[in-house]
C-alpha positions in Angstrom: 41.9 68.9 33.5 44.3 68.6 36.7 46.6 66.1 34.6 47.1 68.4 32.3 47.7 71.7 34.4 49.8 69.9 36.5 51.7 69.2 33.5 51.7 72.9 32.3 53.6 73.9 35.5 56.1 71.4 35.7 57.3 72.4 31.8 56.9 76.2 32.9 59.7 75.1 36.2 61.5 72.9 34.2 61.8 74.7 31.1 61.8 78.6 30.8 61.6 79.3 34.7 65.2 79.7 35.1 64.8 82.6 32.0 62.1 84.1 34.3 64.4 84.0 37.4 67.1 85.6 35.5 65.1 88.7 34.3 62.9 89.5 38.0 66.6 90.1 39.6 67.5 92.0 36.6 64.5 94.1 37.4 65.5 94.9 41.2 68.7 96.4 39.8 69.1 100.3 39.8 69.8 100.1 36.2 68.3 96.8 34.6 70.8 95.7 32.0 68.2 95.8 28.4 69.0 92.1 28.2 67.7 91.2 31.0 64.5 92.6 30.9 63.9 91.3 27.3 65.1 87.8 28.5 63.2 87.9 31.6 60.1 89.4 29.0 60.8 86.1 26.4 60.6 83.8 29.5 57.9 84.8 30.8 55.8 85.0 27.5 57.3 81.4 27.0 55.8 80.5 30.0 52.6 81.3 29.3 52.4 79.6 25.9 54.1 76.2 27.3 51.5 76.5 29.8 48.4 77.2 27.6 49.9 74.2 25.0 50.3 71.7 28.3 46.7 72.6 29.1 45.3 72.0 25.5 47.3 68.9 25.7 46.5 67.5 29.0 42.8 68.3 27.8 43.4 66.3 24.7 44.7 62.9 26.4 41.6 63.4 28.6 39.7 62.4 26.0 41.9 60.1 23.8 41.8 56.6 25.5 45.3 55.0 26.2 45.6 51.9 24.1 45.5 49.4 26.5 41.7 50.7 27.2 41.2 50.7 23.5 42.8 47.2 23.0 40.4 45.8 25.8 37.2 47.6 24.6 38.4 46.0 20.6 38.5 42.4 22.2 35.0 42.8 24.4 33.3 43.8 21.0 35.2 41.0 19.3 34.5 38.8 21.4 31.0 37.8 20.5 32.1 37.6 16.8 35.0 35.0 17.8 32.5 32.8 20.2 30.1 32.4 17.0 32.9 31.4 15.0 33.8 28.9 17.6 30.6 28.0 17.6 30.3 27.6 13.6 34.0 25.4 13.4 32.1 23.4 16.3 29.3 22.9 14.0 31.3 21.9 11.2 33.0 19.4 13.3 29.6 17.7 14.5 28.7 17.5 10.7 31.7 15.8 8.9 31.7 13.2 11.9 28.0 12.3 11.6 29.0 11.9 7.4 29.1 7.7 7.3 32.2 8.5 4.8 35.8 9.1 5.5 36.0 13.4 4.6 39.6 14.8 4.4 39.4 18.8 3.1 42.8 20.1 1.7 43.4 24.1 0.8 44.4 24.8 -2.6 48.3 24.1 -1.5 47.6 20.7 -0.9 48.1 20.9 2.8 45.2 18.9 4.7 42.8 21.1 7.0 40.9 19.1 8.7 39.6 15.3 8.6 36.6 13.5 10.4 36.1 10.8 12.7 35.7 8.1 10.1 38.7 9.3 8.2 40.5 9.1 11.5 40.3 5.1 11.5 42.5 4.7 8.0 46.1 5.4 7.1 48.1 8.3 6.8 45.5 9.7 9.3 45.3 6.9 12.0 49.5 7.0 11.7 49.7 8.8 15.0 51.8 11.7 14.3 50.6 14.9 13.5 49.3 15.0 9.8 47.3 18.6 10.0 49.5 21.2 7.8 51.0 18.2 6.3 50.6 18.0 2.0 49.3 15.0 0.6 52.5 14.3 -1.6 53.9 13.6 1.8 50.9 11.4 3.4 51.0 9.6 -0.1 54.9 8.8 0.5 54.5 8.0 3.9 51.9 4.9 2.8 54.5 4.5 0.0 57.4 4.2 2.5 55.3 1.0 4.4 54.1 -0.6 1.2 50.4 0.4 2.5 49.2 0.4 -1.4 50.1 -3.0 -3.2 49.1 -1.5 -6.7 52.5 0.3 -6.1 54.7 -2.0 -4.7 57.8 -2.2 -6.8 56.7 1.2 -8.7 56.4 3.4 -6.0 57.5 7.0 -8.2 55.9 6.0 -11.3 52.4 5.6 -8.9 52.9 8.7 -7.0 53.5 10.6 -10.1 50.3 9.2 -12.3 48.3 10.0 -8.3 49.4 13.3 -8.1 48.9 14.2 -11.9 45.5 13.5 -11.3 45.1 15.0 -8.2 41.5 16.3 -7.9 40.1 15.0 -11.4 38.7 11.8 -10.4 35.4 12.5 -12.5 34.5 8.4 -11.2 35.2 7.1 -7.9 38.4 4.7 -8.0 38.3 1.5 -5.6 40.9 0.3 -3.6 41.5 -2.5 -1.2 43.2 -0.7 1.9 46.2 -2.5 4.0 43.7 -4.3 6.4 41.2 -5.6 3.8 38.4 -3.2 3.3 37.3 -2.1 -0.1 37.2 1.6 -0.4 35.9 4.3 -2.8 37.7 7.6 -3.3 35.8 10.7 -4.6 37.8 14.1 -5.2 35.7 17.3 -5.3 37.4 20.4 -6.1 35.4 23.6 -4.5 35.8 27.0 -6.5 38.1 28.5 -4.1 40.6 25.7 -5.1 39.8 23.3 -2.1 39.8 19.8 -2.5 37.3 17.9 -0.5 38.6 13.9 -0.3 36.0 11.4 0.7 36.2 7.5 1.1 33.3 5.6 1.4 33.8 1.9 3.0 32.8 -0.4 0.0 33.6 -3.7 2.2 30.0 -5.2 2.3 28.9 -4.4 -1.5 32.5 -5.7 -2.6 32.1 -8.6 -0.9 28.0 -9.5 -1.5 29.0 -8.8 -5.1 31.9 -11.0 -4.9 29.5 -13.7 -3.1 27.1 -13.1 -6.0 29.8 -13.6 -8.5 30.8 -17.4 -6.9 27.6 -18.2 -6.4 26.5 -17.6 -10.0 29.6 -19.5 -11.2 28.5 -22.4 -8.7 25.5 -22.2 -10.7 26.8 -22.4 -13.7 29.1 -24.8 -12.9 25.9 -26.7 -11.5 23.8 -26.5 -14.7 26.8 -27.4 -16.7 28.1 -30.3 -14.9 27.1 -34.1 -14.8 25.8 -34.1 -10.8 26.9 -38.0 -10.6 30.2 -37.9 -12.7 31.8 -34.3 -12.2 32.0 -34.1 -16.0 30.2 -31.6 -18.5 26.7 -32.4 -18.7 24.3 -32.9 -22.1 23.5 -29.3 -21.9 27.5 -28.8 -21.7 28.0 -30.3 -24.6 25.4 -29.2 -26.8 26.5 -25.6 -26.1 29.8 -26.7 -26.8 29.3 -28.4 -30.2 28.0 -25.3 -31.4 30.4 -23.0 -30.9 33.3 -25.2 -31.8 31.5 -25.9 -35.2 31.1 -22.2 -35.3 34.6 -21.5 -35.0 36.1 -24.6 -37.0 33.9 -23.3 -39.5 35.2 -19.7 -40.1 38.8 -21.5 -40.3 38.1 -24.0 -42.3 39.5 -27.1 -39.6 38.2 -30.6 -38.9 36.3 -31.3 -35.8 35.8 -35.4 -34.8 33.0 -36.5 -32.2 33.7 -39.9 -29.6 30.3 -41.4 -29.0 31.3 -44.0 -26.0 28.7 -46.2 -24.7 29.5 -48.9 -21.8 28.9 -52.8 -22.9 25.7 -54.4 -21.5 25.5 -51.5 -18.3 22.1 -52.8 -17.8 23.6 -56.0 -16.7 26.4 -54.7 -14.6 23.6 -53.1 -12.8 21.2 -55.8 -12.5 24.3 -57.9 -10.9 26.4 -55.7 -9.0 24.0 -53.1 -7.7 22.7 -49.7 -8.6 25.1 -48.2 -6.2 27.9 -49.8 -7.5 26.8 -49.0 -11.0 27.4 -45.0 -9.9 30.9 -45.7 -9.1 31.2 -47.6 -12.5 30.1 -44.4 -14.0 32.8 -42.5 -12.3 35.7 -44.2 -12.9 34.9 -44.8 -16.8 34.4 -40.9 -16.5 38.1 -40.4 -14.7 39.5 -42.9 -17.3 38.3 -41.2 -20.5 39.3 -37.6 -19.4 42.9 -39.1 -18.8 42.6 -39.6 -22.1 41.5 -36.8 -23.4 44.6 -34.1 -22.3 44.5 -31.4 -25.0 43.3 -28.3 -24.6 39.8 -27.3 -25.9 38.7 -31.6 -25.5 35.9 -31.8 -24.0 34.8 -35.2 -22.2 31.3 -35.1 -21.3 28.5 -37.7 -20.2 25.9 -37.8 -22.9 23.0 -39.6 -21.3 23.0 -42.7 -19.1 26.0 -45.0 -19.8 27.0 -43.1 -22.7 29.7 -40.8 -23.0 31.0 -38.2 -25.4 34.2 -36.5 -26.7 34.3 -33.5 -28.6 38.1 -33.1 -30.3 38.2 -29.8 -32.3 41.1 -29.4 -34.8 41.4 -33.4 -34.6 41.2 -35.4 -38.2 40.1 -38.6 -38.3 43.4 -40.2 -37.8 44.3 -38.5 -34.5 40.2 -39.3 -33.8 41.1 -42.2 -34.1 43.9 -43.3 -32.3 42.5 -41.0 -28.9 39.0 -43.6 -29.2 42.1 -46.9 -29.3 43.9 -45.2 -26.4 40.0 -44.8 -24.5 39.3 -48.7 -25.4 42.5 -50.2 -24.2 42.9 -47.8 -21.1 39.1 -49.1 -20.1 40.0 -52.7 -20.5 43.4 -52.0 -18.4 41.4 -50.9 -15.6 40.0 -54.3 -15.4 37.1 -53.5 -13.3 35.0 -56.8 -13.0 32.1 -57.4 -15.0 31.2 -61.2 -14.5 27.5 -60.7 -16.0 28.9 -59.6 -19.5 28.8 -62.2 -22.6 31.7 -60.0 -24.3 34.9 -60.4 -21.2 35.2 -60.7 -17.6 35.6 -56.9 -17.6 34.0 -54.0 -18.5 34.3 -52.9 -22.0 33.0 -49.9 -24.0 31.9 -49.6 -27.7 33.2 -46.4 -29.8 32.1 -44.5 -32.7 34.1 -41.8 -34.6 33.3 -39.2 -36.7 35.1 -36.2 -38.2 34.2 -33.4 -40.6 35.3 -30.3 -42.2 33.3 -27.5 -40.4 31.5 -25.8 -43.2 28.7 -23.6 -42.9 26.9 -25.3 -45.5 26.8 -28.3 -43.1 25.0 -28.7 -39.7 26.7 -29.8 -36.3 23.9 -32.3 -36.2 25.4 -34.2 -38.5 28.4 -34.9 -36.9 26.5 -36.3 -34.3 24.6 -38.8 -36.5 27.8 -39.8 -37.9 29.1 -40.5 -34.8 26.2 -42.2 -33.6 25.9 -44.3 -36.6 29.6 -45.6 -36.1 28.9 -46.5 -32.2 25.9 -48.6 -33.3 28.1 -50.2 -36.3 30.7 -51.3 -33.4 28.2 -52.8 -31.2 26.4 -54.6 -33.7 30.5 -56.0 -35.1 30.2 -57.5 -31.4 30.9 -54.4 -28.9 34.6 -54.1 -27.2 35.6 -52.4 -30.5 36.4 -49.1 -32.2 34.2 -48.0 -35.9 34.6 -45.0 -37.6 31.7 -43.7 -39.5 31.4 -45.0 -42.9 28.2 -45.4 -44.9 29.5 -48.4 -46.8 29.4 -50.0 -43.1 26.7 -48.3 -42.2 24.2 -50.0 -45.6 25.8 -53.4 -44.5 25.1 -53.4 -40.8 21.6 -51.6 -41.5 20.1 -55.3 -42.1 21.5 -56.7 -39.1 19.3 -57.1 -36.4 19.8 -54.3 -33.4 22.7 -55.2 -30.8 20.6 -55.9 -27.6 
């Protein structure tokens, strides 16, 4: 109240007391001029009113608060609101780093927000510079700029483009082998508000126990297809084989020939040299006949003991023919010693041929009996020899008495 009468008086000085002056020495004239009494009337009424509104007014910024006052009392009932939002963005924080998954959140600009502990350790984020606010076009360049994704080395645009196209609409996680090795899965979740939440989950042991799984089942199969003492296919190889070749042969109508190969009098290379030795006799007959045996789809395997076989599909007899002479004289070149053998002073083999027309009226078995027919018709003609399957030979031999 004293604020605002001393305010009342200083405008009643200041302003209209020099009109009030005027008229009181008007007044102590004989004859007051009219003028002056109605000026010196006007001032004073003036007075009164400036005074009565500077009153009202001094009462009325009594009570209004200046707004410094005001400012503070808005932040002290703020402030509890702003401390539990702290508290909340705190909260947040704690949760995305305890997620065992890289978690970058971008707004529905494309500009990254925020990005965990996990997510911290990869690249763009673990660049060093200051990512927050950045889009991801420009993270995605950044890795470009390195050659941080080999997928688009060489294409960089054409990547970036197809990335960004599909930007949030990754309804299946994509994998990807970062820069230092580790497998990773990306999932894209788009929130209503138009926020995309990026995760990458570390893939690194799964990839690689699958990938441990994968060599280990093609050790396997490498192991129950493959002769253990020759490094060749195996019976059950070959069997497997025969099939589908006749199967295909079949639909196109082609020929398909069969080598039967069995080693001259093995039983006494054995008895003289050693079972030991025998093994490395089996080898390097094995080595020899897939040097002979170069064409693609030929497959050399070891039948059963000392006996070998060659499955040549789209081969006639002719060609057949001249692969089981070039097996023959390549065995004999080798000259590995067989002094225990009544046919030569080194080891020879004994060949049957055979060769059909794949038809599915026919059955692969008896290709095999051909063949098999034609290796015994060369050892009982006296071994160290080539026979082709024919049943003339075969009616003519039948009386002889089995080759030992």
């Amino acid at each position: 109240m004293l604020k605002g009468v001393t305010l009342a008086a200083w405008l009643v000085l200041v302003c209209l007391g020099p009109l009030a002056l005027i008229a009181i020495g008007g007044w102590g004239m004989e004859r007051p001029a009219p003028w002056l009494v109605v000026l010196g009337l006007a001032g004073i009424a003036g007075s009164l009113v400036m005074a009565w509104m500077s009153m009202r007014t001094g009462r009325w910024l009594e009570q209004t608060p200046d707004a410094a006052g005001q400012a503070q009392r808005l932040q002290q009932e703020t402030e509890p609101l702003r401390h539990q939002l702290r508290a909340a963005e705190q909260r947040l924080r704690e949760v995305i780093d305890a997620v065992p998954a890289g978690v970058a959140i971008y707004d529905n600009q494309d500009r990254l927000l925020a990005f965990n502990q996990e997510v911290a350790r990869q690249y763009p984020y673990s660049s060093g510079q200051a990512v927050i606010g950045e889009t991801y076009e420009t993270l995605m360049r950044r890795e470009l700029a390195e050659g941080r994704i080999a997928d688009a080395v060489g294409r960089e645009e054409e990547w970036l483009a197809l990335r960004l196209a599909g930007r949030g609409a990754l309804d299946t996680p994509m994998l990807r082998q970062s820069d230092d090795g580790h497998w990773v899965h990306f999932y894209e979740i788009r929130t209503p508000s138009g926020y995309l939440v990026m995760s990458r989950l570390d893939m690194t042991p799964m990839v690689e126990k699958g990938l441990a799984l994968e060599r280990a089942n093609e050790q396997l199969l490498r192991l129950s297809t493959t002769d253990g003492l020759t490094g060749i296919a195996n019976r059950r190889m070959f069997d497997q084989t025969l099939q589908t070749e006749w199967q295909r042969c079949a639909r196109s109508r082609a020929s398909l020939s069969l080598l039967m190969i069995d080693i001259d009098h093995f039983k006494h290379y054995n008895e003289h040299y050693g079972h030991q030795t025998g093994d490395e006799c089996l080898r390097q007959v094995a080595r020899i006949l897939v040097m002979c045996a170069k064409r693609s789809g030929e497959l050399v395997a070891r039948h059963g003991g000392e006996e070998y076989a060659i499955l040549l599909p789209g081969t006639d007899l002719q060609e057949a023919m001249a692969i089981a002479q070039r097996c023959l004289q390549q065995v004999h070149a080798a000259r590995i010693p067989h002094e225990d053998s009544p046919v030569d002073p080194s080891l020879t083999v004994s060949i049957g041929v055979a060769s059909m027309v794949a038809s599915p009226r026919e059955s692969r078995s008896t290709l095999l009996l051909q063949a098999d027919s034609a290796l015994y018709c060369a050892k009982k003609a006296g071994r160290n020899r080539v026979e082709s399957y024919d049943p003339a030979t075969v009616s003519a031999l039948a009386s002889r008495p089995a080759p030992l």
